[in-house]
C-alpha positions in Angstrom: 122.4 43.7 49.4 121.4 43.4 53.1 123.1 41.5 55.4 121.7 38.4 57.5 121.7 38.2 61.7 120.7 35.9 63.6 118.1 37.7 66.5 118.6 34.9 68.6 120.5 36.0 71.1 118.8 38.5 73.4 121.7 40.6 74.7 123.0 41.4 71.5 121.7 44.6 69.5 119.7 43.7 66.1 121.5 47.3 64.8 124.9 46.9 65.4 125.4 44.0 67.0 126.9 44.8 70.3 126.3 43.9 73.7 122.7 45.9 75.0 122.7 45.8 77.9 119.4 44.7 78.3 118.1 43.8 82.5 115.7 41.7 81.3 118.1 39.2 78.8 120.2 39.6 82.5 117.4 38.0 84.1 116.9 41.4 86.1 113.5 43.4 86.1 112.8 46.1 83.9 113.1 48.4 86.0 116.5 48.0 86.7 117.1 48.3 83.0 118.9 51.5 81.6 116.4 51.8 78.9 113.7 53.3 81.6 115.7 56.5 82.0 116.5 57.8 78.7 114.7 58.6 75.5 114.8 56.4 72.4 115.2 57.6 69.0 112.2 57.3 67.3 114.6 56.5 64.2 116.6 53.9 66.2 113.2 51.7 66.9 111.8 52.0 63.0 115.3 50.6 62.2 114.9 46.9 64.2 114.0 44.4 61.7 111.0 43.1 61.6 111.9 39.6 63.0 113.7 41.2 66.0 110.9 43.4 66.7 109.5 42.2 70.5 112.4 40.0 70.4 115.5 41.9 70.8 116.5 45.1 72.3 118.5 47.8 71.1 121.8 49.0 72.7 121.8 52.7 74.9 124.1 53.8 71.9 121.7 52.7 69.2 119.0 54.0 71.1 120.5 57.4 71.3 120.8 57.7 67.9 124.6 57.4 68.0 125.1 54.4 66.0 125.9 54.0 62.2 123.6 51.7 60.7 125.4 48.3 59.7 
């Protein structure tokens, strides 16, 4: 049985939930975002539901690969 989320809310991980972090949801530019300095589990990103895909972004610890799935 999968679980529901609501992918509403930007600064929130569609994985697990947690903050991410994100520069951009912060209203900062992308650049400034910790995402542009580290690699991104190619796992991690073919985990994000569909409707949170181009929505959402993952957290750094998600993106690592660290995170349990929920």
């Amino acid at each position: 049985m999968s679980q529901s989320r609501d992918f509403a809310d930007a600064t929130k991980c569609p994985l697990c939930g947690e903050a991410n972090a994100c520069a951009i949801a912060a209203g900062q530019g992308a650049e400034m975002c910790w995402c542009m300095s580290v690699v991104i589990d190619p796992e991690a990103i073919a985990r994000i539901p569909a409707e949170a895909q181009g929505k959402v972004c993952i957290c750094e610890r998600c993106a690592r690969g660290a995170a349990d799935t929920a």
